[in-house]
VOGU-3710 file (C-alpha; in Angstrom, 3 decimals, decimal comma):
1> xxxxxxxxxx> -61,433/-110,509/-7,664  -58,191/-108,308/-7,942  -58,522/-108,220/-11,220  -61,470/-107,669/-11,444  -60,878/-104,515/-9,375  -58,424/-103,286/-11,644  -59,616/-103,973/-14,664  -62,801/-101,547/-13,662  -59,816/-99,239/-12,248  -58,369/-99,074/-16,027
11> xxxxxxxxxx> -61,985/-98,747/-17,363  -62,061/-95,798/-15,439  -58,744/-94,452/-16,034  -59,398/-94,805/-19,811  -63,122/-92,718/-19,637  -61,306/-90,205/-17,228  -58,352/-89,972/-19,908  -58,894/-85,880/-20,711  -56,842/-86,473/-23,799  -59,230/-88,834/-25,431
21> xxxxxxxxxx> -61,164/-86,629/-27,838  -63,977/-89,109/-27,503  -64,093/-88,811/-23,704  -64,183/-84,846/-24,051  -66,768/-84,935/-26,386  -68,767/-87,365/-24,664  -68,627/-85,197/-21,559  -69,404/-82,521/-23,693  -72,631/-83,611/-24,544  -73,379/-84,989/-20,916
31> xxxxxxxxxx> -73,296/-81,146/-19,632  -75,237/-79,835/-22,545  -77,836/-82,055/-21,957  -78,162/-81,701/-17,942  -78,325/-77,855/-18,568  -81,304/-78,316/-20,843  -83,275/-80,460/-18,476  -82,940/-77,837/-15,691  -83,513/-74,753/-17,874  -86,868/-77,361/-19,614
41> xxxxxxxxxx> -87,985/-78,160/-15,621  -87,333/-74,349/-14,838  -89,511/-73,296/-17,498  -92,814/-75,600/-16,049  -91,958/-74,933/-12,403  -92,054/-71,291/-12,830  -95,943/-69,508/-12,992  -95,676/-68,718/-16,788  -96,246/-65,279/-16,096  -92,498/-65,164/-14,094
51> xxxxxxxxxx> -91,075/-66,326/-17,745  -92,118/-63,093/-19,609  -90,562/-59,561/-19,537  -91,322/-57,476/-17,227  -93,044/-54,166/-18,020  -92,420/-50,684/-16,931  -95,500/-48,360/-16,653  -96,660/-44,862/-14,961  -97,835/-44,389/-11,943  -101,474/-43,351/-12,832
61> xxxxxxxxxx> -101,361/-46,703/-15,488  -101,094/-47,894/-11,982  -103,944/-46,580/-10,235  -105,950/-46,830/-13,030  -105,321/-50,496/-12,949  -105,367/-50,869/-9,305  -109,255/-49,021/-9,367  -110,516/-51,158/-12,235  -109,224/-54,614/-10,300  -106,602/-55,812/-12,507
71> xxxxxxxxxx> -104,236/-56,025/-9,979  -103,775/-59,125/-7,954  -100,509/-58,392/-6,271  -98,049/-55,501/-5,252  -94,735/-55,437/-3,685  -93,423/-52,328/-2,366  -89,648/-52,154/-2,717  -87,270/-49,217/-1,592  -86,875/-47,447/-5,039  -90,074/-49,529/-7,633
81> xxxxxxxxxx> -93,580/-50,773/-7,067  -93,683/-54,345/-8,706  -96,942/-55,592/-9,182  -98,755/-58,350/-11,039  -101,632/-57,599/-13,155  -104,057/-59,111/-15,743  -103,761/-57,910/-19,403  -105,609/-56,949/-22,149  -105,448/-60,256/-23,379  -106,475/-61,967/-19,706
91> xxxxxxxxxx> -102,967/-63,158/-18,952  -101,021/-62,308/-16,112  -98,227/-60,205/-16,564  -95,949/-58,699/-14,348  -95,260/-54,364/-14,289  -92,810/-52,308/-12,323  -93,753/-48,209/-11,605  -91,837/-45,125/-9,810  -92,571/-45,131/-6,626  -94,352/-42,099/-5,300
101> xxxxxxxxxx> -94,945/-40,269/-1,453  -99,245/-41,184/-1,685  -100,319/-42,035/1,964  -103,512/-43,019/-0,051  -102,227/-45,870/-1,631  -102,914/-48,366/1,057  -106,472/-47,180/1,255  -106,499/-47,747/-2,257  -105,294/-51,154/-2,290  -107,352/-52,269/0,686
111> xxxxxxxxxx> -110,688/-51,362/-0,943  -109,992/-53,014/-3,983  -108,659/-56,199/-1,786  -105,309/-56,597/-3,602  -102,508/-58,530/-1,754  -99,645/-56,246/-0,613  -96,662/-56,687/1,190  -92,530/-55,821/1,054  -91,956/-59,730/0,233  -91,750/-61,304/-2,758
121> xxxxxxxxxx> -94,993/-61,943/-4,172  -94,397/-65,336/-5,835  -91,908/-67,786/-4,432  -88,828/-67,996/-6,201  -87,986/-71,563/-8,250  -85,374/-73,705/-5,948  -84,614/-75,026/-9,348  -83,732/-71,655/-10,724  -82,082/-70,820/-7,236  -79,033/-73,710/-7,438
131> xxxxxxxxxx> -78,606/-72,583/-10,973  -78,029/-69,289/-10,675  -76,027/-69,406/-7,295  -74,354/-72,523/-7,913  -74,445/-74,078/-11,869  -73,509/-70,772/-13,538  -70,640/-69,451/-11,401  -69,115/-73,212/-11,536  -69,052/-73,072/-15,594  -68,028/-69,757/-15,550
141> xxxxxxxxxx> -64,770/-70,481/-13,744  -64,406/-73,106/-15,649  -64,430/-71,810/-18,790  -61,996/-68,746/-17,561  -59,660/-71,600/-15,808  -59,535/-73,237/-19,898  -58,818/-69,870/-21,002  -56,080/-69,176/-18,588  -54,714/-72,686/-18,690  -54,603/-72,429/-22,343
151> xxxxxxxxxx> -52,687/-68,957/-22,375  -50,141/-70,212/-20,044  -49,912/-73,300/-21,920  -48,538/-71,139/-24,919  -46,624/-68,159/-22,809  -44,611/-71,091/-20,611  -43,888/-73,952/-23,554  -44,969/-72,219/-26,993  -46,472/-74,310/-29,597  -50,230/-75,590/-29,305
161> xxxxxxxxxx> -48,928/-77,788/-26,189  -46,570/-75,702/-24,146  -45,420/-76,622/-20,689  -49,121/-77,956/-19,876  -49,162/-80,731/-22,337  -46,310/-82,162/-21,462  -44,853/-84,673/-24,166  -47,030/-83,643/-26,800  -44,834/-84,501/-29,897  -46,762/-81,498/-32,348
171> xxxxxxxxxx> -46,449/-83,348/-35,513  -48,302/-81,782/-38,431  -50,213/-84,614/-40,219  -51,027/-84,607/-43,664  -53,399/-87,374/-45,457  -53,982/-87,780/-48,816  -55,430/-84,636/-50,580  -56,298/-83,356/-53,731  -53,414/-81,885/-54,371  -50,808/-83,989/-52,633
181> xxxxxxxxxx> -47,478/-83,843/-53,707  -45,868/-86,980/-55,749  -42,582/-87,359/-57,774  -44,016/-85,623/-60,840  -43,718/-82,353/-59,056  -40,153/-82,895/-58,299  -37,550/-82,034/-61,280  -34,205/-82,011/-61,242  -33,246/-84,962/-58,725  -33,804/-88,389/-60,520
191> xxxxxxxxxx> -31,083/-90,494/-58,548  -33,248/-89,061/-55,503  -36,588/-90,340/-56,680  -35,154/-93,379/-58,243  -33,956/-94,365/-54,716  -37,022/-93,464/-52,535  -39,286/-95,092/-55,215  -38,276/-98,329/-53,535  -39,706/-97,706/-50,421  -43,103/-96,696/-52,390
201> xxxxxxxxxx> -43,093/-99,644/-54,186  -42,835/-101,812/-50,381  -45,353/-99,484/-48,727  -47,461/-100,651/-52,141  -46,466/-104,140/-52,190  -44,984/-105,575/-48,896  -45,117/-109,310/-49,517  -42,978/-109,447/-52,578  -40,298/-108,125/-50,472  -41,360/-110,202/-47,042
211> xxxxxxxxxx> -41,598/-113,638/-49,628  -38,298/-112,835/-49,864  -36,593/-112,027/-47,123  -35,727/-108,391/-47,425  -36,794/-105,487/-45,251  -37,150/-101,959/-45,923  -34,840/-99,457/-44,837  -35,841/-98,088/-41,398  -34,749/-94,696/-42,001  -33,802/-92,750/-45,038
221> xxxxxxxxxx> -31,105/-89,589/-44,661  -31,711/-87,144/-47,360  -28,769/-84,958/-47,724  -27,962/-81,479/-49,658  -27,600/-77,909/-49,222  -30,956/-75,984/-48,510  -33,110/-75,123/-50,961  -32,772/-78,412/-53,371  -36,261/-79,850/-52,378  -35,512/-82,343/-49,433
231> xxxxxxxxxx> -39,034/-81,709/-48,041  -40,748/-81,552/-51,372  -39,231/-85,310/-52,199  -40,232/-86,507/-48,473  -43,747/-85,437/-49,283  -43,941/-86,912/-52,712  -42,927/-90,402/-51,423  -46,036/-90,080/-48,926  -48,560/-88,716/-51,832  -46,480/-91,481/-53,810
241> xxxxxxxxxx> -47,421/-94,161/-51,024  -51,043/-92,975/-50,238  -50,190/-93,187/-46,361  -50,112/-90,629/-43,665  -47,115/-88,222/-43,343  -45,761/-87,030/-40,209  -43,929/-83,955/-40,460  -42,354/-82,422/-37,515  -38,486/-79,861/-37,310  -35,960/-81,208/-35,350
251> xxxxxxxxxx> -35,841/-77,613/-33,186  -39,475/-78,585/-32,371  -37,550/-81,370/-29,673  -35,564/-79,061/-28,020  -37,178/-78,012/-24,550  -35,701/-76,088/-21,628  -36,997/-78,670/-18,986  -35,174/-82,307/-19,248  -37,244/-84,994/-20,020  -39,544/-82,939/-22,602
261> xxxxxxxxxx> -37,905/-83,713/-25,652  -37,867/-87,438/-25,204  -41,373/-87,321/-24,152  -42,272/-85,658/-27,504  -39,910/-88,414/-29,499  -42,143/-91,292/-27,454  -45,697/-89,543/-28,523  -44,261/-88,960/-32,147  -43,866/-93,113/-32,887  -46,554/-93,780/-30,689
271> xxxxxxxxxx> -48,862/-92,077/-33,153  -47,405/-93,263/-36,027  -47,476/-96,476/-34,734  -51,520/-96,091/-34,971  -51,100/-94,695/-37,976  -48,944/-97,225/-39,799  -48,386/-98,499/-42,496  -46,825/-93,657/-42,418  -43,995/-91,809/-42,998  -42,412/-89,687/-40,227
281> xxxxxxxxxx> -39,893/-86,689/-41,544  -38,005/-84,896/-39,134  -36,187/-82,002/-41,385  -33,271/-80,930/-39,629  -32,313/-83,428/-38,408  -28,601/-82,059/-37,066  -30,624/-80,268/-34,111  -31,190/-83,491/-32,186  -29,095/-85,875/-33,522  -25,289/-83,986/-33,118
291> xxxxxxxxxx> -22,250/-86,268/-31,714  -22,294/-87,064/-28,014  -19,058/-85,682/-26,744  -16,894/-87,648/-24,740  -17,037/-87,287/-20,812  -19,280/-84,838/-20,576  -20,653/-83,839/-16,853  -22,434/-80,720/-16,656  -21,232/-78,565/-20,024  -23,733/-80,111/-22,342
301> xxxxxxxxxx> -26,792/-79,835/-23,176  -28,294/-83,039/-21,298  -31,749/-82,427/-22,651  -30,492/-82,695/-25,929  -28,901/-86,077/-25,826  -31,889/-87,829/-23,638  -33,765/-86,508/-27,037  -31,090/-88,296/-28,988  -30,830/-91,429/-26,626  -34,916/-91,702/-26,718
311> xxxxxxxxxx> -34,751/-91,482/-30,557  -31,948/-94,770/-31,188  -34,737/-96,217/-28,591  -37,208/-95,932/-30,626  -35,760/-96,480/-33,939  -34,761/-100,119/-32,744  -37,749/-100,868/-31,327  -39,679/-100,906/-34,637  -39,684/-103,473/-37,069  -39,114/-102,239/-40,764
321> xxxxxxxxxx> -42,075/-104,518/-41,513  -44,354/-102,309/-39,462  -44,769/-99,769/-42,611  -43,016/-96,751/-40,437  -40,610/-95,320/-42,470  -38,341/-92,495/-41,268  -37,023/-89,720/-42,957  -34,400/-87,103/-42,344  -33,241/-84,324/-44,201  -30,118/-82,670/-42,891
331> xxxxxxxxxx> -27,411/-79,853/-44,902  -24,690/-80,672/-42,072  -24,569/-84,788/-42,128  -20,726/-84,848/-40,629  -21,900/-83,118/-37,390  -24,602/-86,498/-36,762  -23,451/-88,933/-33,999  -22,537/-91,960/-35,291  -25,363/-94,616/-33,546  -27,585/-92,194/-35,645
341> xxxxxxxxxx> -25,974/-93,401/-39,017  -25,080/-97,194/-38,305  -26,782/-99,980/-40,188  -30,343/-100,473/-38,722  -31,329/-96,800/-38,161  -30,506/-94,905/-40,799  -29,979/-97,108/-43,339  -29,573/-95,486/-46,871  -28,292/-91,924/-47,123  -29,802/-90,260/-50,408
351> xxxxxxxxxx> -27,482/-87,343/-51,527  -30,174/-84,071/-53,190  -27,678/-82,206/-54,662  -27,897/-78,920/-56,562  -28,936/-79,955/-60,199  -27,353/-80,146/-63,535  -28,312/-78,210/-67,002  -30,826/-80,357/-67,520  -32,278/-80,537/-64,242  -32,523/-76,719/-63,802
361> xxxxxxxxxx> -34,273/-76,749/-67,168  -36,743/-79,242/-65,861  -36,698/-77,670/-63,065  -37,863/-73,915/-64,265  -40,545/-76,037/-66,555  -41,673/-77,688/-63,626  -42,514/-74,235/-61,749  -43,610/-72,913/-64,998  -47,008/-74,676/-65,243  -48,375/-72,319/-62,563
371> xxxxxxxxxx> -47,611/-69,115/-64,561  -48,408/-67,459/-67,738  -46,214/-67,946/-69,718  -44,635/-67,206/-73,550  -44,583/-69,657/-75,993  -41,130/-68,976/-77,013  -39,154/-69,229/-73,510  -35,454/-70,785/-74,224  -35,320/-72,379/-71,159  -31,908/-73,575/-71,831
381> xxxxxxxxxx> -30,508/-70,276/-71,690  -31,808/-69,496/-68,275  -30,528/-72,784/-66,998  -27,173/-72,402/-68,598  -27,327/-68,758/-66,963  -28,064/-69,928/-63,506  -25,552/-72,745/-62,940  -25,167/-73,527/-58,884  -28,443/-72,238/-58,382  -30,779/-74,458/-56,353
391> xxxxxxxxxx> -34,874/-75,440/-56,616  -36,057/-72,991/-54,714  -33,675/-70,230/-56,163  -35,186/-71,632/-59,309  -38,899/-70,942/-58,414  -37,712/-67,877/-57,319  -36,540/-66,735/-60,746  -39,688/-67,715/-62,169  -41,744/-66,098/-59,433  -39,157/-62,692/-59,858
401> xxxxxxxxxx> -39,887/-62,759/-63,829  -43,816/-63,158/-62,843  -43,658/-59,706/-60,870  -41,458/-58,075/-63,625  -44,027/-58,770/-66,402  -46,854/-57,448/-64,217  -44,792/-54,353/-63,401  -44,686/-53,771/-67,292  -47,626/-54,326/-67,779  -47,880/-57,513/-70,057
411> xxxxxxxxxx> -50,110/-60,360/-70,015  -47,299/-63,477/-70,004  -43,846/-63,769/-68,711  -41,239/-63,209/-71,540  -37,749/-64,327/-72,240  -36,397/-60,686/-71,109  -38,631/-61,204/-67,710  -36,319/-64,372/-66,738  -33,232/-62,922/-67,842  -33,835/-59,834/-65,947
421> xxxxxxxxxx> -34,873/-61,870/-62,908  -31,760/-64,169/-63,224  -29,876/-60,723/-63,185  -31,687/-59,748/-59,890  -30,915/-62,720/-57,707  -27,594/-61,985/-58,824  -26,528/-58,863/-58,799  -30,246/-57,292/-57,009  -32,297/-54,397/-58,210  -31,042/-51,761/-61,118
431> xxxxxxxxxx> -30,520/-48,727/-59,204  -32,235/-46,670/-62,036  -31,878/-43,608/-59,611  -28,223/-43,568/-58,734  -26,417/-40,599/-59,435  -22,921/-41,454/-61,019  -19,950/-38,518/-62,310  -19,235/-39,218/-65,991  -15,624/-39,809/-64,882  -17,048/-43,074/-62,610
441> xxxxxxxxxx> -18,877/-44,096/-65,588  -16,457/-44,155/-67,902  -14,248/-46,111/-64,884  -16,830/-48,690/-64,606  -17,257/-49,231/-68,550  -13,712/-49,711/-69,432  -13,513/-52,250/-66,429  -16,154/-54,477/-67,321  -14,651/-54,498/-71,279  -11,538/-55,344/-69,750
451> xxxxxxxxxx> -13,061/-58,037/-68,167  -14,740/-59,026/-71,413  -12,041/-58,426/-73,835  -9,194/-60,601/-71,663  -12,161/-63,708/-71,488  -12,921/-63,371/-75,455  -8,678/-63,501/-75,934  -8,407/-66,454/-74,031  -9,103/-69,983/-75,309  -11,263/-72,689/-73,002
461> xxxxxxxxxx> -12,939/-70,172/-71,297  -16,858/-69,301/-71,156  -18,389/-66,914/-73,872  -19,584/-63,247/-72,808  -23,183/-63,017/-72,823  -24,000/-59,477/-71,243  -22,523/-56,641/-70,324  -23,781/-53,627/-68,457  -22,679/-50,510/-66,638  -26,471/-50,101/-64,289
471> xxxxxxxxxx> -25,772/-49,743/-60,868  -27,500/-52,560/-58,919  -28,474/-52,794/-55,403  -26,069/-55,442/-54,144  -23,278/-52,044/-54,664  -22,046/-53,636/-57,998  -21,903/-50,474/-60,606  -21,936/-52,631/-63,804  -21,114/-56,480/-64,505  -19,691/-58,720/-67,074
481> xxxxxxxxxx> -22,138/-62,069/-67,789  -19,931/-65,708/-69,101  -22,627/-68,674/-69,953  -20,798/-72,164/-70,548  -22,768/-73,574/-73,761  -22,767/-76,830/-71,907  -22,556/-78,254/-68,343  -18,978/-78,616/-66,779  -18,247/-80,947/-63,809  -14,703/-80,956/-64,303
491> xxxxxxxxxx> -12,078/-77,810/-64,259  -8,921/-77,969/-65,680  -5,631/-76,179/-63,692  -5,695/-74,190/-67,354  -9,152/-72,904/-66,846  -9,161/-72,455/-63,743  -5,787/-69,755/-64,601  -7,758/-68,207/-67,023  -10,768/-67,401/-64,932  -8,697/-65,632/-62,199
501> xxxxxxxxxx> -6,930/-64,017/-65,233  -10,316/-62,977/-66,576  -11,339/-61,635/-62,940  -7,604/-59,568/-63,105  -8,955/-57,883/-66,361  -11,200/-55,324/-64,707  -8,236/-53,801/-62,676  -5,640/-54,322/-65,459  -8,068/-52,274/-67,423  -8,185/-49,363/-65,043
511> xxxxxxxxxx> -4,247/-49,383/-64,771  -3,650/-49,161/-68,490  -6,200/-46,279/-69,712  -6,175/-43,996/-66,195  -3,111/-44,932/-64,811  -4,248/-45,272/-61,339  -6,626/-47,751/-59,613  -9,976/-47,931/-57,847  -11,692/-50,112/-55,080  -14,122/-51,346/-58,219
521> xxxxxxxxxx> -12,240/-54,464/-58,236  -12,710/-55,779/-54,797  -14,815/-58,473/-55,515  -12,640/-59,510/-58,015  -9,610/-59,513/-55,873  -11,621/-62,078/-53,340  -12,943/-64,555/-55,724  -9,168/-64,550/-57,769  -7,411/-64,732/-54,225  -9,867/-67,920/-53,336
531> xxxxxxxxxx> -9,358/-69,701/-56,652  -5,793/-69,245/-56,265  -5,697/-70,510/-52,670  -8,017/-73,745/-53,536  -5,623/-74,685/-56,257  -3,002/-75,014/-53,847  -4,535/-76,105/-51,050  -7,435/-78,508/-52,180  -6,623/-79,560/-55,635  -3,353/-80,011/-55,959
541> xxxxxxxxxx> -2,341/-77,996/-58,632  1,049/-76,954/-57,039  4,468/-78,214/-58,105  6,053/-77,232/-54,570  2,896/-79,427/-52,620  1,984/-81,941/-54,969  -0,893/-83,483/-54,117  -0,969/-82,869/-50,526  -4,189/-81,830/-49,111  -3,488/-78,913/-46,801
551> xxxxxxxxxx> -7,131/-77,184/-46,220  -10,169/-79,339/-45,488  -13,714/-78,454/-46,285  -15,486/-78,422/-43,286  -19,308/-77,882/-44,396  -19,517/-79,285/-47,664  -23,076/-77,837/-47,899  -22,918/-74,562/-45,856  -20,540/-72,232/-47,419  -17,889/-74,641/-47,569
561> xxxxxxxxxx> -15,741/-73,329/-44,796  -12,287/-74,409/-44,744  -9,947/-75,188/-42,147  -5,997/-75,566/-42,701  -3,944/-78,342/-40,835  -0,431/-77,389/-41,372  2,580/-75,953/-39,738  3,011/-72,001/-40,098  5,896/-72,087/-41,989  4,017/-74,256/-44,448
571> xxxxxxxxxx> 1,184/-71,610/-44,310  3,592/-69,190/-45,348  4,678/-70,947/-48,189  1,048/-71,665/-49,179  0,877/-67,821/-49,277  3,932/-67,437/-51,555  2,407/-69,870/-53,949  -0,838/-68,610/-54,078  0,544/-64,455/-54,577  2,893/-65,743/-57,507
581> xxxxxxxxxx> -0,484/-67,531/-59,158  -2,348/-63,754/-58,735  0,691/-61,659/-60,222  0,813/-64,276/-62,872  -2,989/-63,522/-64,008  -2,505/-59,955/-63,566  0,732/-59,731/-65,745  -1,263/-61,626/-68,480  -4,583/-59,777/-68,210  -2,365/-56,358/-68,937
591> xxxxxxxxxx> -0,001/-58,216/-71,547  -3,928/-58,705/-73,805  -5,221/-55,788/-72,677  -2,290/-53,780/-74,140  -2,330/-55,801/-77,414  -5,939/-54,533/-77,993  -5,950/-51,175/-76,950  -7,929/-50,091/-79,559  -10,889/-52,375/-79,322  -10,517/-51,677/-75,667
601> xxxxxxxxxx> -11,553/-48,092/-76,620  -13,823/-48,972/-79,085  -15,600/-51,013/-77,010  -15,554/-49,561/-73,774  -16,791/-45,817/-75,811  -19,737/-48,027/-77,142  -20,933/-49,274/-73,860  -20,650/-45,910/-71,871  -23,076/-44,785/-74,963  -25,735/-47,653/-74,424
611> xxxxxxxxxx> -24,529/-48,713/-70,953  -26,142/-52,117/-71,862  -24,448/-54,431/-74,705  -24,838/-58,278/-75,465  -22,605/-61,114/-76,271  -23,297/-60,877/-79,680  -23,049/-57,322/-80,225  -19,697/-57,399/-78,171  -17,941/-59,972/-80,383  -19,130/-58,351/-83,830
621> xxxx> -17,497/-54,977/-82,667  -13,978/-57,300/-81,512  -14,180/-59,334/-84,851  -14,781/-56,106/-87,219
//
């Protein structure tokens, strides 16, 4: 009998359930439907002639009608006359009039034996009495109590939840669509896509793997800097898989009051649970999932690890053979605790790193189908221009060189669009408007050939490809462009020399034609001084250290910040090494400089006349 009792208690727990979008509607359409059977009853109870308008006529109308017997019954009220007459068509119909001071009106209405009084001349519905003093003020307040409840619901917890739907996890969810991402839209990261095609193929084809033994990976880290397509591959394994996706930021876990984020992490796998066989990304991961530190009572963040401690919970208490699979995408994977990363949770870590030549080529083809563009694009050019550049820095380029060829008024994007664009996210806008002395000018254009000149004279380094003297909006007042013909992953201690002495020939330059110097070469002097110190300090290419690592790279895919462990006399010395590597390069730059004085000339008096040369114009004018 007890159970009995509570099975009808869950019955009615589960129709009562609010967040059941069933139960909602269902109650929905209860209301609806008790409304129209009053307003229908209403209707017949009423005399029909209490359901039309009422009319307003003049006094004499009202005479008139009261001496020819229309009128069946008058009520005189304070400020109207309201009486009920028959029509032209022999319906009743109810009239209001001014009322007027005539002592002869009850005379009037006595001898033509209409019914008169100060009370209401029909009775009013009972039915149309409880709706209009009770029904309508109750869904009235109701419907401003949603409101309200909804506006606080944003204003106290943001998001579509807030603080009023407590534990609400948020998730976008995206189902297969017509155009749903898969790995043909993703260039540029094959080892990526080779290693999440796996988990398509088991989402595709579990028993082959079950018949076997093996399990899927639980949860799959992807890994890079930003911008490299981490959320672009997590969405092409769903289109690839044909399941749902789940797609939620790991800020979005991170409440004010305790117990919030966990609740979110529990209603997060609890729908993908129904959902499965899914895949749940959390992108940014780092936000939730940092290292616990150590004895920590009252200076951390204890909403932060519940999250984390809820998440482990959860992670273990699915089986890979469910179909959930979990992805991550982080740009900061040494700050994650390590219960995140053991065997079990995360499982596989899937490095997205910034792509090669070839996949930047791909890459710029890839975004390329969705413009306009010229047959005769060397897209090898722009991806040798635009090494270290990422995806979406990629798109952008494309996107940039879109706009350009609309400013100019052409039809497709051109080979001169991209280049220009390329120049743009490098060095920003030309400042076609900047005013400049011809003394400046001539500054600027024999620093950038002294750039140029002391690269061309040296051997293993990367050919010239532009030079300019327009101003740009990043401050730069000309530049000097070097494309490697092919990809390098390797740097020898020789070219790494000559590039710092290459960056020393802009300021060399200055010293040797104008005897004095200017604060043009700043941005030299802080890439040469951060070559110089990384040879010492992180690759070894001292004779005094060895190879003793002395600075370690703290975010690999942040900035690479840097941290030094060593004593301060040994900093010191790291100084001395690294100031004796700078006057080296500057001492050569000047020695090459000075053995080409007049090409220097030649060729800095031909730029400051077309203030924009190229590679190949350069070297014809150096090899004449």
């Amino acid at each position: 009998m007890a159970d009995d009792k509570n099975k009808n208690n869950r019955k009615w727990n589960l129709n009562l359930n609010n967040d059941n979008p069933d139960n909602r509607r269902r109650t929905a359409y209860y209301l609806l439907m008790a409304l129209s059977i009053l307003m229908f009853l209403n209707y017949f109870a009423l005399p029909s002639y209490m359901n039309r308008s009422v009319e307003e006529v003049t006094y004499s109308t009202f005479l008139n009608q009261v001496s020819t017997g229309d009128v069946s019954e008058v009520k005189l009220e304070e400020n109207q006359i309201t009486f009920v007459a028959t029509d032209d068509a022999g319906d009743k119909q109810v009239y209001i009039t001014g009322l007027i001071d005539d002592p002869t009106l009850v005379t009037r209405l006595e001898e033509a034996d209409v019914t008169f009084s100060k009370d209401i001349p029909t009775e009013a519905s009972p039915i149309l009495s409880i709706l209009v003093s009770w029904v309508l003020p109750l869904l009235l307040f109701w419907g401003l109590g949603s409101m309200l409840g909804k506006q606080m619901a944003k204003r106290m917890g943001g998001g579509a939840g807030g603080a009023l739907s407590f534990g609400k996890s948020n998730a976008k969810v995206y189902v297969k669509a017509d155009d749903a991402k898969t790995f043909k839209d993703v260039a540029g990261q094959d080892e990526a896509k080779e290693a999440l095609s796996e988990v398509v193929d088991y989402l595709h084809q579990p028993k082959k793997y079950q018949d076997i033994g093996a399990k899927n990976p639980k949860g799959i880290l992807l890994v890079g800097p930003p911008g490299t397509g981490k959320t672009l591959l997590a969405r092409a394994v769903a289109g690839e898989a044909d399941v749902p996706f789940f797609s939620i930021s790991g800020s979005e876990f991170v409440e004010m009051f305790v117990g919030r984020g966990a609740a979110k992490v529990r209603d997060l796998f609890k729908e993908a649970n129904e959902k499965a066989p899914c895949i749940v990304f959390i992108d940014e991961i780092d936000t939730i999932g940092k290292k616990r530190d150590n004895g920590n009572f009252g200076g951390g963040n204890d909403e932060r690890e519940q999250t984390l401690n809820q998440l482990l919970a959860e992670m273990d208490g699915f089986e890979a053979n469910k179909g959930i699979i979990l992805l991550a995408a982080t740009n900061r994977p040494e700050s994650l605790d390590a219960a995140l990363l053991r065997p079990g949770r995360f499982d596989r870590r899937v490095p997205v790193e910034l792509p090669d030549l070839a996949g930047r080529e791909a890459i710029l083809k890839v975004h390329a189908l969705n413009y306009k563009m010229d047959p005769n694009i060397d897209y090898n050019t722009i991806a040798r221009a635009t090494s270290g550049a990422s995806g979406a820095e990629l798109a952008n380029i494309i996107n940039e060189g879109g706009l350009r060829a609309v400013r100019e008024g052409r039809s497709a994007v051109t080979q001169s669009d991209l280049e220009e664009s390329v120049e743009t996210v490098i060095a920003g806008y030309q400042r076609k408007n900047a005013v400049i002395s011809p003394k400046e000018k001539e500054i600027v254009s024999y620093h950038e050939i002294g750039h140029a000149l002391v690269a061309a004279k040296q051997t293993e380094s990367a050919p010239v490809h532009k030079i300019t003297i327009i101003p740009r909006t990043s401050g730069a007042l000309g530049y000097t462009m070097q494309i490697e013909e092919g990809e390098k992953s390797l740097m020898t201690k020789q070219e790494l020399f000559n590039k710092i002495v290459t960056l020393a020939g802009g300021r060399a330059a200055e010293e040797i034609v104008f005897g004095s110097i200017t604060t043009g070469a700043s941005n030299d002097i802080e890439q040469m001084t951060k070559m110089a110190r990384a040879m010492i300090t992180r690759y070894g290419m001292s004779d005094t250290f060895d190879m003793m690592q002395i600075e370690t790279q703290t975010n690999k895919y942040l900035g690479g910040d840097t941290s030094m462990n060593v004593s301060a006399g040994m900093a010191e010395q790291v100084d001395r090494e690294v100031l004796d590597i700078i006057k080296l390069a500057h001492e050569k730059a000047i020695a090459i400089l000075d053995e080409n004085r007049e090409k220097l000339h030649e060729l800095s008096h031909h730029l400051l006349i077309e203030e924009t040369i190229t590679g190949a114009e350069f070297m014809k004018i150096l090899e004449a």
